[in-house]
Kinemage of the C-alpha trace (Angstrom):
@kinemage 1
@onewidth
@group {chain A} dominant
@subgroup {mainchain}
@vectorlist {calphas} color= white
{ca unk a 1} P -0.471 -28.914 5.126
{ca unk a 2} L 2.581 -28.816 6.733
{ca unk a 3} L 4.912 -25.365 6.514
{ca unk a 4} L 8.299 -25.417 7.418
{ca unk a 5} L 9.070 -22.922 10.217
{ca unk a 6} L 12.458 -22.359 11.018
{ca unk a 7} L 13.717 -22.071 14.601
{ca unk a 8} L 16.838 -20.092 14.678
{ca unk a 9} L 16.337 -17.190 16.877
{ca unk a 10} L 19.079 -14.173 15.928
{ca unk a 11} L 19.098 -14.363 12.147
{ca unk a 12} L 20.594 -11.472 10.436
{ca unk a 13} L 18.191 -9.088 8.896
{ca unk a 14} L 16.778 -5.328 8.950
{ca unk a 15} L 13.469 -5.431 10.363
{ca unk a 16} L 12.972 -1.529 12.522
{ca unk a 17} L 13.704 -1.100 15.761
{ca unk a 18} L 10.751 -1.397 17.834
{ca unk a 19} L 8.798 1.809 18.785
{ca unk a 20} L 8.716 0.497 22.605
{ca unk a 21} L 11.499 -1.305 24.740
{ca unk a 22} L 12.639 -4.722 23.647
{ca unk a 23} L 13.552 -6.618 26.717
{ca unk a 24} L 10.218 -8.057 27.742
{ca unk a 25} L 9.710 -9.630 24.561
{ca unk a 26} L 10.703 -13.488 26.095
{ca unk a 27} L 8.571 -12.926 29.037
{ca unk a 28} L 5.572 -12.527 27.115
{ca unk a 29} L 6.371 -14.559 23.435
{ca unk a 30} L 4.051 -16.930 22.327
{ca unk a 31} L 5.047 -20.731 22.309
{ca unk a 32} L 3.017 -22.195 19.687
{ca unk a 33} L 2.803 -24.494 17.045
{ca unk a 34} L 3.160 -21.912 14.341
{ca unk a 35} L 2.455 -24.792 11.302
{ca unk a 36} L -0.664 -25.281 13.107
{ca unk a 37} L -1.838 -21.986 13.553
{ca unk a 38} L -1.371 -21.093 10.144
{ca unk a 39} L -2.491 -24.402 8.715
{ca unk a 40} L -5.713 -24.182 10.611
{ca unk a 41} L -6.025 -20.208 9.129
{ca unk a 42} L -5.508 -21.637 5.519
{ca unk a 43} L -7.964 -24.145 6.025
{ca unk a 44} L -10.591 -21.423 7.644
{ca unk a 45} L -9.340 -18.903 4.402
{ca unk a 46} L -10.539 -22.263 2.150
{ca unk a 47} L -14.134 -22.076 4.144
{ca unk a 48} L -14.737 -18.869 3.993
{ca unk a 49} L -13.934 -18.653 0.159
{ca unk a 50} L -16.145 -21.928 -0.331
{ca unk a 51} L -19.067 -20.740 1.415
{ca unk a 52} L -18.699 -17.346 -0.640
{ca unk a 53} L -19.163 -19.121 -4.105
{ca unk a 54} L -21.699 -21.869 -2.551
{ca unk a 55} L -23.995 -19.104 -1.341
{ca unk a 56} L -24.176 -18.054 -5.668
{ca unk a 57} L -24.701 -21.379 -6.196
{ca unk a 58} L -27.062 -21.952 -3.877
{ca unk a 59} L -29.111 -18.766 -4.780
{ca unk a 60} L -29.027 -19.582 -8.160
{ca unk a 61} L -30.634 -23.262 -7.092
{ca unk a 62} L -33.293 -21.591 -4.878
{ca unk a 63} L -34.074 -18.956 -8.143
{ca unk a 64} L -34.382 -21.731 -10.185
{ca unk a 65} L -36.426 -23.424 -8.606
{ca unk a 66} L -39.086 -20.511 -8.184
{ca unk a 67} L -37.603 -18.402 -5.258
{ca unk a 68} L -37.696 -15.369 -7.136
{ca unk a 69} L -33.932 -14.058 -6.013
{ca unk a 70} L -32.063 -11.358 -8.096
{ca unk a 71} L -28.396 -11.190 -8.671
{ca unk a 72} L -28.264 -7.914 -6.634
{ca unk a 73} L -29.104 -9.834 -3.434
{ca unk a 74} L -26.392 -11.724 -4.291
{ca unk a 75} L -24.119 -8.996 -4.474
{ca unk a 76} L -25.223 -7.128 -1.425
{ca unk a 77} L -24.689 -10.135 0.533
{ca unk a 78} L -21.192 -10.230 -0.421
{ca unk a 79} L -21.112 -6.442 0.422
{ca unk a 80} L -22.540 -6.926 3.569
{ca unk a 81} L -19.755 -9.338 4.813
{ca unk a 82} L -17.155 -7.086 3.933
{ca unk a 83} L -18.364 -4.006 5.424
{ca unk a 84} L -19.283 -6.239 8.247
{ca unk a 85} L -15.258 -7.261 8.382
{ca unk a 86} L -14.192 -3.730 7.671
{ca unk a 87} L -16.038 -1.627 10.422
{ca unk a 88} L -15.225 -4.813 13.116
{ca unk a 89} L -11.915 -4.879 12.321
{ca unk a 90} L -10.579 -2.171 14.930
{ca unk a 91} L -13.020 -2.705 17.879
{ca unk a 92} L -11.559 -6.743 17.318
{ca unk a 93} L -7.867 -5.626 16.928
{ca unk a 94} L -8.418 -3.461 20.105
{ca unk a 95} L -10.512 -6.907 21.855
{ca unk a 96} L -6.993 -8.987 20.609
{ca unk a 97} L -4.681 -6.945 23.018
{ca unk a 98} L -6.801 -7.094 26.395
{ca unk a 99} L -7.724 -10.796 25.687
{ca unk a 100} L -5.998 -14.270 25.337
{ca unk a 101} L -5.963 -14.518 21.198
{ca unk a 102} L -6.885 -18.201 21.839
{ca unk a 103} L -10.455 -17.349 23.378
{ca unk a 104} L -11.083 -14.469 20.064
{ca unk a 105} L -9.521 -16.588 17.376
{ca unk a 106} L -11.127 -19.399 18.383
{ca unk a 107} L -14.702 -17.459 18.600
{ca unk a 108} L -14.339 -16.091 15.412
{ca unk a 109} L -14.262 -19.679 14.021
{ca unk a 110} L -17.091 -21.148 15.996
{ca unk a 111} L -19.309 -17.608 14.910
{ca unk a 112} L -17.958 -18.477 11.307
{ca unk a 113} L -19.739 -22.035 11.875
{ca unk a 114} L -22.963 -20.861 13.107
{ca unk a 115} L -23.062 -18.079 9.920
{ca unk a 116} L -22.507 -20.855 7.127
{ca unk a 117} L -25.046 -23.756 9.328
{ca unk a 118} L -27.551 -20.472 9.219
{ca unk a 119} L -27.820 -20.156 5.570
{ca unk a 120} L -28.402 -24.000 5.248
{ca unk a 121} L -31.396 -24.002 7.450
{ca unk a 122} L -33.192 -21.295 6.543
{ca unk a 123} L -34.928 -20.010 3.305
{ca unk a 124} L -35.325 -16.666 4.925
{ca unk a 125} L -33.831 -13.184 3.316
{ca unk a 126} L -33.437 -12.073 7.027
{ca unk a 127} L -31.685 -14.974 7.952
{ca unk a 128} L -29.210 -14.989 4.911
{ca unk a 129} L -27.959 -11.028 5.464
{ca unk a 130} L -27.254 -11.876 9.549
{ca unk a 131} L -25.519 -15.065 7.995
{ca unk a 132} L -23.023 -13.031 6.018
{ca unk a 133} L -23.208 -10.387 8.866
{ca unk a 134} L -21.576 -13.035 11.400
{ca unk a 135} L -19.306 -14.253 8.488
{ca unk a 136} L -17.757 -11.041 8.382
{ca unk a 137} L -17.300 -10.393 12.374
{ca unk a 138} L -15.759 -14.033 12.514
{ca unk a 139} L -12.843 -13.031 10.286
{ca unk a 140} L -12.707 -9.560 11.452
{ca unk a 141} L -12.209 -11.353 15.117
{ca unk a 142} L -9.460 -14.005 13.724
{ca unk a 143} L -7.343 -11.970 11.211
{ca unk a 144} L -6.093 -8.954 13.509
{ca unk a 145} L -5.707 -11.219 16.344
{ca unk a 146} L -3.371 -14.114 14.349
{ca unk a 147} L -1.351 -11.131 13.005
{ca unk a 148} L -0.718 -9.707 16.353
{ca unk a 149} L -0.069 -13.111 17.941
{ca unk a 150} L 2.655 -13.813 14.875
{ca unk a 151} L 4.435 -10.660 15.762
{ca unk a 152} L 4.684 -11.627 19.471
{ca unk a 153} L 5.794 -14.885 18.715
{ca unk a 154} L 8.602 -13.796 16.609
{ca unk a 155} L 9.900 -11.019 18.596
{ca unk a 156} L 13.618 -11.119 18.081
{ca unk a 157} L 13.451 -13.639 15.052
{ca unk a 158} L 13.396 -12.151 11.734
{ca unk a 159} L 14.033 -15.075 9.784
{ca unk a 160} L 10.523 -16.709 11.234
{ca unk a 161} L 9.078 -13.148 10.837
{ca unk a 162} L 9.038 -13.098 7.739
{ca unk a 163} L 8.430 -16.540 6.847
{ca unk a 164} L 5.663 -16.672 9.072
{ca unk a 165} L 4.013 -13.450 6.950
{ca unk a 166} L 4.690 -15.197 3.747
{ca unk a 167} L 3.007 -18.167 4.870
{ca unk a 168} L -0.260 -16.037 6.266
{ca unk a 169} L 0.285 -14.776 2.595
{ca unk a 170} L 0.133 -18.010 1.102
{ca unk a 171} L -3.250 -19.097 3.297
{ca unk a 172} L -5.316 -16.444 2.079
{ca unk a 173} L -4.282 -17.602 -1.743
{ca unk a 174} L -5.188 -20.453 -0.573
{ca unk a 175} L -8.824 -19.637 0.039
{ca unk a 176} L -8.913 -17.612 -3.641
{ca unk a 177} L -7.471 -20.649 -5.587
{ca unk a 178} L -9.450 -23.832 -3.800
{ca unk a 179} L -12.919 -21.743 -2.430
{ca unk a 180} L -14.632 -22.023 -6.397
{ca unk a 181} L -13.399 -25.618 -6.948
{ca unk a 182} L -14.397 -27.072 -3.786
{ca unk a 183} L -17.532 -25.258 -3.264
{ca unk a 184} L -18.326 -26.804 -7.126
{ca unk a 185} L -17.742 -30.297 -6.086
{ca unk a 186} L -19.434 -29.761 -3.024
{ca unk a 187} L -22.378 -28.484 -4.286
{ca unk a 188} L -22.560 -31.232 -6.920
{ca unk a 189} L -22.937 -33.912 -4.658
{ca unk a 190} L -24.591 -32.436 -1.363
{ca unk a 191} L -26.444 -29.560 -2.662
{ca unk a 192} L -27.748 -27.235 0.547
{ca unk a 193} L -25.782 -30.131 2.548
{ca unk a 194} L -22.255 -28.677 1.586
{ca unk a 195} L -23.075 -25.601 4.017
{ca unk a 196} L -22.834 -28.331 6.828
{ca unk a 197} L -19.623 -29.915 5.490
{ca unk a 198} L -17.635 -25.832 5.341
{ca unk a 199} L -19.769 -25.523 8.941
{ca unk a 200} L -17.659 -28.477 9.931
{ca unk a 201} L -14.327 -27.367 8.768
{ca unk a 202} L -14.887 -24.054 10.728
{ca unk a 203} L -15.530 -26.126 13.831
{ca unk a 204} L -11.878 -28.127 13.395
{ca unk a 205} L -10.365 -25.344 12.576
{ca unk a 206} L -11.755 -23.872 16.099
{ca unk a 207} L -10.454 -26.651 17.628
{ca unk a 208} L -6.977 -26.573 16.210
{ca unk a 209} L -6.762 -23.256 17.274
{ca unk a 210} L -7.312 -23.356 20.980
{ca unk a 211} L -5.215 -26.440 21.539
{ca unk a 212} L -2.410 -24.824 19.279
{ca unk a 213} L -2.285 -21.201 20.375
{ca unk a 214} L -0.551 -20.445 23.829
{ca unk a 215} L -1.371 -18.330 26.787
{ca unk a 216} L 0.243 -14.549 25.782
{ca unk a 217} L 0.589 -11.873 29.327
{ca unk a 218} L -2.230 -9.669 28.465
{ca unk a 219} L -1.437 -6.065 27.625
{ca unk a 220} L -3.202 -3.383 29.968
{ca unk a 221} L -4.749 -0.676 28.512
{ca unk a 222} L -5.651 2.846 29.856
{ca unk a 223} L -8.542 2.495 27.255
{ca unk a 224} L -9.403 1.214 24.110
{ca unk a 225} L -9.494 4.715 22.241
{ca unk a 226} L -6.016 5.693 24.248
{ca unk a 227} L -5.005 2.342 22.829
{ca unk a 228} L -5.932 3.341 19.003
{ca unk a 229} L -4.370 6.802 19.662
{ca unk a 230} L -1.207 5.504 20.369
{ca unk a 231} L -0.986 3.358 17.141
{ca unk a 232} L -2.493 6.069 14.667
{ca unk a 233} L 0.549 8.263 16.174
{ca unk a 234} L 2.859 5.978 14.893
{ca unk a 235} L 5.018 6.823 12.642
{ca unk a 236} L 5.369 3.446 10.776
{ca unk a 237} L 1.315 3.235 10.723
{ca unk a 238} L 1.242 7.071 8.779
{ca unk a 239} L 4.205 5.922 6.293
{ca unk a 240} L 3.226 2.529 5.036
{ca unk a 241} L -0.899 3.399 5.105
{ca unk a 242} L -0.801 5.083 1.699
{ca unk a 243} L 1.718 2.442 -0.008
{ca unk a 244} L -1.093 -0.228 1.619
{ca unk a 245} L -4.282 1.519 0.238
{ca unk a 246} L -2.528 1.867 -3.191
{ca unk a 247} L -1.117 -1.697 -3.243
{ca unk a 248} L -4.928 -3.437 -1.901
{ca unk a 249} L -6.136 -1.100 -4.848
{ca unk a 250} L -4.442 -3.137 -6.954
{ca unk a 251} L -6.278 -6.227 -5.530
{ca unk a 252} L -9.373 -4.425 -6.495
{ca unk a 253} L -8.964 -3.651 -9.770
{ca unk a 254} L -8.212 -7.730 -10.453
{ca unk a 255} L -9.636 -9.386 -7.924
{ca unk a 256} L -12.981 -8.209 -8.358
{ca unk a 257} L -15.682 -8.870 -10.245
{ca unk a 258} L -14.642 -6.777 -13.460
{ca unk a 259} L -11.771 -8.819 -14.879
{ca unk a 260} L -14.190 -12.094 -14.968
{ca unk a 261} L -17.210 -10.044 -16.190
{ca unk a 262} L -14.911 -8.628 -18.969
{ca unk a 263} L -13.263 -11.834 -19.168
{ca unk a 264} L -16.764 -13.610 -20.223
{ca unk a 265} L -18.643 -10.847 -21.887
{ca unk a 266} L -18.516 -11.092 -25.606
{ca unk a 267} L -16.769 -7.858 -26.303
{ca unk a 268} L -16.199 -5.424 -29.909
{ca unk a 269} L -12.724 -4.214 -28.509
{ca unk a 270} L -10.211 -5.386 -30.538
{ca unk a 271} L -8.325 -6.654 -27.185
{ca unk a 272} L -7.236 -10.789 -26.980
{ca unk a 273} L -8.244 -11.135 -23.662
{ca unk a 274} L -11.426 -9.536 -23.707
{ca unk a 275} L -14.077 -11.837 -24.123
{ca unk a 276} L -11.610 -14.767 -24.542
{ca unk a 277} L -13.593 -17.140 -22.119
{ca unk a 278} L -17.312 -15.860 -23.404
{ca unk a 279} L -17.659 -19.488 -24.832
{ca unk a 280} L -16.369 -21.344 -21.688
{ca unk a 281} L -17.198 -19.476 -18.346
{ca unk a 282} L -16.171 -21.920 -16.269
{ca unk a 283} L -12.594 -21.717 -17.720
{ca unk a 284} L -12.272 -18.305 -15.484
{ca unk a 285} L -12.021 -20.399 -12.330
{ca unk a 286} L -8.782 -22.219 -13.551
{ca unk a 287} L -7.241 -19.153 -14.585
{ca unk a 288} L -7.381 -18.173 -10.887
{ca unk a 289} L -5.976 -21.303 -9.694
{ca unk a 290} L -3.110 -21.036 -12.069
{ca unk a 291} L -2.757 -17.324 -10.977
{ca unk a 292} L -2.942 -18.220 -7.216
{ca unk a 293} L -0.459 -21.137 -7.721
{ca unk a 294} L 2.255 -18.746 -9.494
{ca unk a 295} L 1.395 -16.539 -6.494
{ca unk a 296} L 2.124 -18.487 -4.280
{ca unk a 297} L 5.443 -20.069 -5.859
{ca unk a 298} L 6.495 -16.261 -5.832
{ca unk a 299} L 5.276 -16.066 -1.910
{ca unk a 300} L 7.241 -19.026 -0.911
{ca unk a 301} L 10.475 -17.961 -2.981
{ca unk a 302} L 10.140 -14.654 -1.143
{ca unk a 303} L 10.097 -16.190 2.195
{ca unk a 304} L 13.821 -17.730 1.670
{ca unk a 305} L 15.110 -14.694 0.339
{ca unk a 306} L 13.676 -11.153 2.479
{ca unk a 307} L 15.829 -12.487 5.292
{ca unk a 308} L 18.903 -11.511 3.887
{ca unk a 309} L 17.419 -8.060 2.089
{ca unk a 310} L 16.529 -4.392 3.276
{ca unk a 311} L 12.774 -5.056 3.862
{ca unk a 312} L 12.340 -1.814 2.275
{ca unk a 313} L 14.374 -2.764 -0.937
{ca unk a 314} L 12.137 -5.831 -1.450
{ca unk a 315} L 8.997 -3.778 -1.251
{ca unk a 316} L 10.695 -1.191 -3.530
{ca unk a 317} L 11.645 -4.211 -5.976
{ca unk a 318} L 8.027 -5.802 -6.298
{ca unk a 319} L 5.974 -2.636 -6.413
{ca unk a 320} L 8.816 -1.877 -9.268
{ca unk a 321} L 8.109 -5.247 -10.919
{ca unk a 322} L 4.213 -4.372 -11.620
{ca unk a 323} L 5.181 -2.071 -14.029
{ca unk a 324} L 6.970 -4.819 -16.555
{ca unk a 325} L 3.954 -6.945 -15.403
{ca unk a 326} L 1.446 -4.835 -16.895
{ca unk a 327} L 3.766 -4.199 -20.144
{ca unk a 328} L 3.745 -7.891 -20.748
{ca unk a 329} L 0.036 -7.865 -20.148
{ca unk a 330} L -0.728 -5.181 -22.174
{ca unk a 331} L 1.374 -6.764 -25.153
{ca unk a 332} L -0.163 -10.341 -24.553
{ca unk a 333} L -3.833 -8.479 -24.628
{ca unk a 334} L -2.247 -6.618 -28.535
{ca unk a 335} L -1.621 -10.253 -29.658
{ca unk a 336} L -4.304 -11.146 -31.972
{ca unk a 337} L -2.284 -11.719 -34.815
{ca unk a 338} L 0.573 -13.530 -32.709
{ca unk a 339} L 1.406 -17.115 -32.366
{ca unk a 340} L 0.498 -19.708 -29.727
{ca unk a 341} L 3.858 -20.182 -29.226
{ca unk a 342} L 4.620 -15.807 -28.788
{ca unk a 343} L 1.623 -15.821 -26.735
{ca unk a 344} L 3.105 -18.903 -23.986
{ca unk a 345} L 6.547 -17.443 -24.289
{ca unk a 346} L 5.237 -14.056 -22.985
{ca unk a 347} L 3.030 -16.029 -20.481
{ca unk a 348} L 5.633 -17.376 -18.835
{ca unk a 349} L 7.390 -13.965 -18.864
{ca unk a 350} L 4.664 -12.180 -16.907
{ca unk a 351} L 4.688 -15.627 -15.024
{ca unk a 352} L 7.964 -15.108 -13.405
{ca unk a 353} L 7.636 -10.884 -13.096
{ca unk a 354} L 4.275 -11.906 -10.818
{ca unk a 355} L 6.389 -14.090 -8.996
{ca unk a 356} L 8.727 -11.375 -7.993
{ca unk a 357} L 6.061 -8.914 -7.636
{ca unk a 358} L 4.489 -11.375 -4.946
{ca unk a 359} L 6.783 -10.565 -1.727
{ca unk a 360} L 5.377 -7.050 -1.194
{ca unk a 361} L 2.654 -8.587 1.355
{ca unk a 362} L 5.267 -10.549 3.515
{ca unk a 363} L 7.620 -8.044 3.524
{ca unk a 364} L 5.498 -4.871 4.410
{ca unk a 365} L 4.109 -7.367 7.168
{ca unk a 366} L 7.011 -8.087 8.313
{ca unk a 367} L 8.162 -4.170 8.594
{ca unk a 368} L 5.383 -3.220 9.778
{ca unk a 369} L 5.320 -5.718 12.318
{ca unk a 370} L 9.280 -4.662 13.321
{ca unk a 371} L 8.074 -1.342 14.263
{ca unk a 372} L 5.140 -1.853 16.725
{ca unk a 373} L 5.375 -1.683 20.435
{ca unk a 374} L 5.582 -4.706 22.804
{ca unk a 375} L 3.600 -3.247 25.539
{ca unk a 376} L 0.750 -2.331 23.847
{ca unk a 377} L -1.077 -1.925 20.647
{ca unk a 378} L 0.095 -4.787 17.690
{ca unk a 379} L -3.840 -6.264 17.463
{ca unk a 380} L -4.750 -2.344 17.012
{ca unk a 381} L -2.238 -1.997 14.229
{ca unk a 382} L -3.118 -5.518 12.308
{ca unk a 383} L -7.341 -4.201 12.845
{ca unk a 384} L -6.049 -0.874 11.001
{ca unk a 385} L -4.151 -3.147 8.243
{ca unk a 386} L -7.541 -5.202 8.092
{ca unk a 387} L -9.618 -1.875 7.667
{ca unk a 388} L -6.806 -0.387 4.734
{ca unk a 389} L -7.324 -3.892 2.907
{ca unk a 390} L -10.656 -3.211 2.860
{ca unk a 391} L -11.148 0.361 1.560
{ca unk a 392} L -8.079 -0.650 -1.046
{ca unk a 393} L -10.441 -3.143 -2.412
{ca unk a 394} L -13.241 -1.131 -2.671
{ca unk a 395} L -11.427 1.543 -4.148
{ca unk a 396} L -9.631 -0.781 -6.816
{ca unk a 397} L -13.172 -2.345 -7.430
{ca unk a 398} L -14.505 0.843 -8.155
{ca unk a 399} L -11.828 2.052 -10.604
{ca unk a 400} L -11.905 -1.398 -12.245
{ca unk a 401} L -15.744 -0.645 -13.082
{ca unk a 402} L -14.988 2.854 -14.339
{ca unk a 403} L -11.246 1.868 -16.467
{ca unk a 404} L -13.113 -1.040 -17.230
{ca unk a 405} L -16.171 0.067 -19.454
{ca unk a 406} L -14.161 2.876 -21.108
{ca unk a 407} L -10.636 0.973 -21.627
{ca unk a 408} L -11.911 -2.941 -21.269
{ca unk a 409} L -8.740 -5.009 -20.202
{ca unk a 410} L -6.468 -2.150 -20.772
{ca unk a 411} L -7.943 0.238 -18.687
{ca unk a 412} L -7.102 -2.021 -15.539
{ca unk a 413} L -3.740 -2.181 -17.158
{ca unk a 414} L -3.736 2.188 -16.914
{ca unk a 415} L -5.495 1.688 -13.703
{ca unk a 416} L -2.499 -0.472 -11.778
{ca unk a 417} L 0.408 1.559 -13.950
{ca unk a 418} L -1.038 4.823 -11.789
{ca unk a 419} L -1.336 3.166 -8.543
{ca unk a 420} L 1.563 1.520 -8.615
{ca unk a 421} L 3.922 4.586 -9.666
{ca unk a 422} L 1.766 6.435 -7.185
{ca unk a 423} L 2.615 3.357 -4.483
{ca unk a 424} L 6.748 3.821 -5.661
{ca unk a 425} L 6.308 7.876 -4.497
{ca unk a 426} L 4.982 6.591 -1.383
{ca unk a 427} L 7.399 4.360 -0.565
{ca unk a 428} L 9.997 7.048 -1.384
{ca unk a 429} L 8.603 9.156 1.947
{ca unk a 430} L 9.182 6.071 4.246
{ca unk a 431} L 12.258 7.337 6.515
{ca unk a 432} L 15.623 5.571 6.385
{ca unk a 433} L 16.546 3.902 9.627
{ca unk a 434} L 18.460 5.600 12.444
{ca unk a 435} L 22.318 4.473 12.498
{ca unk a 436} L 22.014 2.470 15.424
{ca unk a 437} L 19.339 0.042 14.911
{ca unk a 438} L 18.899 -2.237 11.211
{ca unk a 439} L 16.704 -0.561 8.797
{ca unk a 440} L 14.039 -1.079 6.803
């Protein structure tokens, strides 16, 4: 895919003033092919969500076929590459300032290659955990390190700052829309073979990475941990961490495994959507491609408009619009007795409040990104935004399971009501920007 990056270089707009000089930023900006870059990260975000749902599939194959697997190996294999991400995430942010982000972007692919070819070859239990181990590490060594490099190669350039976050945004939709519907296909036709097609997509993707990505000046460091000290002082880091945590919470609770299991299950609650694909299970994988695809139409709207907004307004405006979200949820889930045509026309309602409520990613990204230091520290701050990703998901997973049995489909309606008025206080706390320089 190609994505339209702008050029202009002094675009008006309020991202913070940095936390560390300003005037080496041209000495030491990236000169890449941004499209690229972020092309070749959707395409690795498609991978790794292929080789997610092809390892179920695959599983399931091998169980039916007399191999004696359980569903819970299964789902501590998908725990394993998350933690895996999670706890790498820092020591890799930390590797992405003293390194060329060419060299650990590029290995993160190539391990991401070697994980998927693993759990072709081999039948063994052993092998398949150190497959989703090295899964893990090879995102946890590309995402820190991308974010860092797209903050030094918009220093100065709002307008492509915040275009370029919108468009990371976009590429990990990407991988949650296309990952079930390619890994499918794939599987249909190649069986265990479609592990070597995903192992060759991570290899281009290496590829277009190192020729793409420029030399950066390396940042020294006193140390590693001195280097992580100096970002958890920051004061941007302490404000937006909570807002973060409550907003990937809300990823959790619907991105998880809950909404499809309650989705599916045939359920007593008198609740429309609860059980409404029990019948056709397969239907719940085109309900996330039309969710990813309204996403994303809100994602890319987003990117043409934060450059001419207070970053902090446009967070404040689509943590605001969950709560009209989940009201038109909560209605369409009360609409038993309703017709079709009610039940579209408040669709496309909650269609177009998503859509707004979509720019919070690009837009925190982009102010968080504003803030950081030149000399030192941005892959730190992006491993710290990997690891609060992370623990928001497991947190919203776990309240999903909880709001979930007791509430069904409303209770992960109560459940992103609380975080996201709890997100708005938050939000409140982050400072108002000093006279002198544009706020946020």
């Amino acid at each position: 895919m190609t994505l339209p990056l702008p050029v202009e270089k002094h675009p008006k707009n309020d991202l913070p003033s940095r936390t560390v000089g300003s005037s080496s930023a041209d000495n030491s900006r990236p000169n890449a092919n941004l499209a690229w870059v972020i092309s070749a990260h959707g395409l690795l975000r498609i991978a790794s969500g292929t080789s997610g749902i092809l390892i179920g599939l695959y599983l399931a194959s091998l169980n039916n076929h007399g191999a004696h697997l359980s569903a819970g190996l299964v789902g501590t294999l998908s725990a394993v590459s998350f933690a895996a991400e999670l706890f790498a995430s820092i020591p890799m942010g930390l590797a992405s300032d003293a390194m060329q982000p060419r060299l650990l972007m590029t290995a993160g692919a190539i391990i991401g290659a070697l994980a998927v070819f693993l759990f072709a070859v081999s039948g063994s239990t052993s092998i398949f955990f150190l497959s989703r181990l090295l899964e893990g590490v090879g995102a946890a060594a590309i995402v820190p390190a991308l974010l860092a490099y797209l903050t030094d190669a918009t220093d100065d350039r709002p307008t492509l700052r915040v275009k370029a976050m919108s468009y990371f945004e976009l590429t990990l939709l990407a991988g949650l829309a296309l990952g079930g519907i390619v890994a499918g296909q794939l599987f249909r036709v190649l069986h265990a073979g479609a592990f070597a097609i995903v192992a060759i997509v991570y290899l281009l993707c290496a590829v277009t990475l190192f020729i793409n990505i420029s030399g950066r000046t390396v940042r020294h460091l006193v140390s590693p941990l001195d280097d992580l000290k100096q970002v958890l002082q920051l004061p941007s880091i302490r404000h937006l961490a909570p807002v973060w945590l409550c907003v990937n919470s809300v990823v959790g609770l619907w991105l998880g495994p809950t909404l499809p299991f309650l989705l599916t299950e045939r359920s007593t609650k008198s609740q429309y959507l609860a059980g409404i694909y029990a019948s056709t299970p397969a239907s719940v994988g085109w309900l996330l491609l039309g969710y990813s695809i309204v996403f994303g139409i809100g994602v890319t709207a987003w990117s043409f408009v934060l450059p001419h907004i207070r970053l902090k307004n446009a967070m404040r405006i689509t943590l605001g619009a969950m709560l009209p979200v989940c009201a038109g949820f909560y209605l369409l889930n009360h609409s038993g007795n309703q017709s079709s045509t009610a039940r579209w026309s408040l669709g496309a309602i909650i269609s177009l409040l998503i859509m707004v409520e979509s720019g919070f990613t690009p837009a925190a990204l982009a102010w968080l990104a504003g803030t950081l230091p030149i000399e030192s520290g941005r892959g730190a701050a992006m491993g710290l935004y990997s690891v609060l990703l992370s623990v928001g998901a497991i947190i919203g997973s776990l309240l999903a399971g909880i709001l979930g049995q007791r509430y069904a489909i409303d209770g992960l309606l109560y459940g992103t009501v609380f975080v996201a008025i709890l997100a708005l206080i938050f939000l409140h706390w982050i400072p108002s920007p000093n006279p002198q320089a544009p706020g946020a």
